[in-house]
Structures are given as C-alpha cells and as structure tokens.
C-alpha positions as CSV (number, residue, x, y, z in Angstrom):
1,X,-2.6,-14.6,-2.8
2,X,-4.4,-17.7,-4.6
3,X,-3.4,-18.7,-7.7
4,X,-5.8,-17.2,-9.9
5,X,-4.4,-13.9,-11.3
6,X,-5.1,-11.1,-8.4
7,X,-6.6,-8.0,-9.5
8,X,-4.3,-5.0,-9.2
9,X,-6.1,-1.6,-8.9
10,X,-5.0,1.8,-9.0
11,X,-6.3,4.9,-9.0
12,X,-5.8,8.1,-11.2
13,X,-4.3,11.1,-10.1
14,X,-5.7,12.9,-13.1
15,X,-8.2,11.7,-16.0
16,X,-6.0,9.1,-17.3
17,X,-2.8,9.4,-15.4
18,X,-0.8,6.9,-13.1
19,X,1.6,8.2,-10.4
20,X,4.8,7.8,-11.3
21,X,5.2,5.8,-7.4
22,X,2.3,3.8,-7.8
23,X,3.6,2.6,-11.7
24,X,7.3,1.7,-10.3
25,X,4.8,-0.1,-6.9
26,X,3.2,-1.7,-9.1
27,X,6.4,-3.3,-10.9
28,X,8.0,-4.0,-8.3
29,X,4.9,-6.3,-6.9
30,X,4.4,-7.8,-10.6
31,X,8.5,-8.9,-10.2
32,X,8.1,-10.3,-6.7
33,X,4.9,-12.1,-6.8
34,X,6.0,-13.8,-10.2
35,X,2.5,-13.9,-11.4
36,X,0.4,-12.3,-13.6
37,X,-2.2,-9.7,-12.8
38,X,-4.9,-8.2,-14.4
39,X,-5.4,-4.3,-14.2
40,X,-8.5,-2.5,-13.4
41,X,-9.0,1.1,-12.3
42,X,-10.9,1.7,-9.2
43,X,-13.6,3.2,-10.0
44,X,-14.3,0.9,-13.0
45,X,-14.5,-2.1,-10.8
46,X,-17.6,-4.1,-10.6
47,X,-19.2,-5.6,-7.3
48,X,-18.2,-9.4,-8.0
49,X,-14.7,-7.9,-8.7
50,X,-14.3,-6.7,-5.3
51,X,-14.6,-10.5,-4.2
52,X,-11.7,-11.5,-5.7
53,X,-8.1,-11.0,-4.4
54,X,-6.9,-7.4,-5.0
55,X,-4.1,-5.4,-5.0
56,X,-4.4,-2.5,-4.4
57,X,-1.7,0.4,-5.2
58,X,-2.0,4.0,-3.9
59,X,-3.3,5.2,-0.6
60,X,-7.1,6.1,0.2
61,X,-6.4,9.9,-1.5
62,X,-5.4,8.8,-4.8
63,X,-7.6,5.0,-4.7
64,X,-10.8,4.9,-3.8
65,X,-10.7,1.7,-3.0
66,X,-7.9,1.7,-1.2
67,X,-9.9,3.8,1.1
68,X,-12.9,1.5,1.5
69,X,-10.9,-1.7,2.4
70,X,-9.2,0.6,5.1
71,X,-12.3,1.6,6.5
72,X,-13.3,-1.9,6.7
73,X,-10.4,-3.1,8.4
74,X,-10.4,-0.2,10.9
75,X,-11.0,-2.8,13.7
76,X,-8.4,-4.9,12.7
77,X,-5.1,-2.5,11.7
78,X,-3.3,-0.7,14.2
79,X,-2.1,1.5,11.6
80,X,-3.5,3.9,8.8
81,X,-3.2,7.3,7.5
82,X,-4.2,10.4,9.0
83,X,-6.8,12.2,6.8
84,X,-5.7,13.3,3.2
85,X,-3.2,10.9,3.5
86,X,-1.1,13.4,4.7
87,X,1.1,10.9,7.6
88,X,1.1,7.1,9.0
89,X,-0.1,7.0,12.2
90,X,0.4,4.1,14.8
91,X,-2.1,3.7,17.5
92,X,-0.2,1.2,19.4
93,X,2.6,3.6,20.0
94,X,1.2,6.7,19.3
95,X,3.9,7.5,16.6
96,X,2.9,9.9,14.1
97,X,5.3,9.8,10.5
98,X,4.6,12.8,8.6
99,X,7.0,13.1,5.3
100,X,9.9,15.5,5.4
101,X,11.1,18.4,2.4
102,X,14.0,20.2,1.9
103,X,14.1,24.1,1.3
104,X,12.8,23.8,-2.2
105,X,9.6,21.6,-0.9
106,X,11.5,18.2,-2.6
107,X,10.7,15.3,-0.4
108,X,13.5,13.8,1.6
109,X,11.8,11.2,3.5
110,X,8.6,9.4,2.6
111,X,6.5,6.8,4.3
112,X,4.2,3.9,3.6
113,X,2.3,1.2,4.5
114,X,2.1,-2.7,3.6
115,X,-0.5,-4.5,4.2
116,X,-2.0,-8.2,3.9
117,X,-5.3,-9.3,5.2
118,X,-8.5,-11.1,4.3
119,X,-10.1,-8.9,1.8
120,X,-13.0,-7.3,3.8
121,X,-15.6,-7.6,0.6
122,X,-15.0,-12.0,0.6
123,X,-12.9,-13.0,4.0
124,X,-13.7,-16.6,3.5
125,X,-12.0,-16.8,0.3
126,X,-10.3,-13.7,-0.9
127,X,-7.3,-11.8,0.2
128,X,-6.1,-7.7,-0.4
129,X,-2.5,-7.0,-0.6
130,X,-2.4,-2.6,0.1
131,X,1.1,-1.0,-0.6
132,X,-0.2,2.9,0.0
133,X,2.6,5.9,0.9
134,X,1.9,9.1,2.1
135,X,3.5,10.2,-1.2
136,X,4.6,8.4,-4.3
137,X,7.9,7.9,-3.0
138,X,6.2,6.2,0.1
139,X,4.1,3.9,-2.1
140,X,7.0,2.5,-4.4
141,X,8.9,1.5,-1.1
142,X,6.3,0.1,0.5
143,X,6.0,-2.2,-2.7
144,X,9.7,-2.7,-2.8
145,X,9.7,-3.6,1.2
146,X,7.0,-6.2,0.6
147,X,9.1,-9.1,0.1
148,X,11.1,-8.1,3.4
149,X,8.0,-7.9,5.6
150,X,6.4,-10.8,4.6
151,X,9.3,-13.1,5.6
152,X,10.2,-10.3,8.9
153,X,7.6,-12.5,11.3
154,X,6.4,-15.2,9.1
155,X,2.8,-14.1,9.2
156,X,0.1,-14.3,6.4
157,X,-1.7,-11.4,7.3
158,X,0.4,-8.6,8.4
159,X,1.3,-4.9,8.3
160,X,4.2,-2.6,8.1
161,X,5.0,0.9,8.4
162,X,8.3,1.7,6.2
163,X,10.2,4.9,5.9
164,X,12.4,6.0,2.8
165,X,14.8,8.4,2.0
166,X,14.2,10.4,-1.4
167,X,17.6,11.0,-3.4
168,X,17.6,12.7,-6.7
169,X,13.8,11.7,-7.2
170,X,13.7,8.2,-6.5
171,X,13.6,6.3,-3.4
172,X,16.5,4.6,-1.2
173,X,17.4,3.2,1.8
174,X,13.7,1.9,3.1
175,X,13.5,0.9,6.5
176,X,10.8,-1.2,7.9
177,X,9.9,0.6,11.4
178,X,7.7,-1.8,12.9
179,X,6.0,-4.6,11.3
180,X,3.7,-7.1,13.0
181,X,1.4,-9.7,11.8
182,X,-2.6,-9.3,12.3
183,X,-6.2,-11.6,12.9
C-alpha cells in the first residue's frame, strides 16, 4: 500500500450490520499494516474513491465491491470463489475447498482468500488488498494469514488460499494451502 491512508470497505450483511469475521478481519489488518485507514461502506463509495488503494473486507456475497475487483482481475487470479461464495476454487489444480459443519450445522473448517494486486479501477497508481472467506470464520483468517503470505514468496502482488479450523466460534490453526505471487 502507499502511504496515504488506504480505504477499507466492507459491506453489510444487514441494514447497518458488520459481520462479526469481517470486524475481527478488519482488526487484525489495522494491527498489521500499522497505519491508519479510513472506512467507507461499499455501496457508499464514490467513483474517484475507487481510484485510491482499497481494502477490501468480505467476499463478493456480502461486498459488492469485493465482487467487482474480482471480476476485473478474472484474467489475472487463478483463484476465486465459486458462485454465492459458497467455496474457493483453484483452476491451476482443480481443487475445490468447500467449508465443513458438524451435526448441529456449526462450521468446523472455513476458507479464504488473500489477495494483493494492482487495483483494477487505477493500476498505474493504486493497489487493492481482498481478505474474503467463504464464511466469516474464513475471512478473519485470511486477514490474520496476511502477514504470513506476504513474506511466504516475497512477492508484491500475490494470492493465497488459507484453510481454518472453527473451535468454540472462533478461528484457529490457519493454514496457508498454496500461495503464489501474480502479474
């Protein structure tokens, strides 16, 4: 990121309303990028905004945003979600990471992405920094995992496909699966 203060965008769930994994995502970014950010819901941002660096917290069913930058970096990422969100999917490998529930439809394993590239909106000048999950659970890790994969290949454009286990509500023991840098 430059060193202006980076936009971080979420989207809402419900009128007003934050996931829980996208608040504790977007924490965890705040504490490892050691800057400060200003906050802007998705749909509330304007056109000059989207030229700026972004962060951008929640996957492409809860930010729309989130979305929109994927679909314009189709062509560059070899991974994404599957529609609704609902699994990561690799096309490199073919691996498809759906999350896993117990008996009582808790989540036991999550997964998410991390991602750093040009932002598609200003490539020149601006980049987008997208920690999405397939669930809440997924997101936070991915955020947490972000230090990890950034130093993983030493690449300034890169992304990751991370897997976490889901303990008592909260997330533990993520795992980067594959993480490789991109153009």
């Amino acid at each position: 990121m430059h060193d202006s203060r980076p936009l971080m965008v979420f989207g809402l769930r419900h009128p007003g309303m934050v996931d829980r994994g996208d608040l504790l995502a977007a924490v965890e970014l705040q504490a490892q990028l050691g800057s400060a950010v200003r906050l802007v819901e998705a749909e509330e941002l304007g056109d000059d905004e989207l030229l700026e660096d972004l962060i951008l917290i929640g996957g492409p069913d809860g930010n729309s945003l989130t979305g929109s930058v994927l679909a314009r970096l189709d062509g560059v990422l070899s991974l994404g979600f599957a529609e609704h969100g609902s699994s990561v999917y690799d096309r490199k490998s073919g691996f498809a990471a759906s999350p896993r529930y117990d008996d009582a439809g808790d989540p036991r394993v999550d997964y998410g992405l991390v991602i750093r590239a040009a932002n598609p909106f200003a490539p020149e000048t601006a980049e987008v920094v997208i920690v999405a999950g397939c669930g809440g659970h997924g997101t936070a890790a991915a955020a947490a995992a972000f230090d990890e994969v950034e130093a993983l290949g030493g690449y300034r454009h890169f992304e990751a496909l991370v897997e976490t286990t889901v303990f008592r509500g909260a997330h533990r023991d993520t795992l980067v699966r594959e993480a490789r840098g991109i153009a």
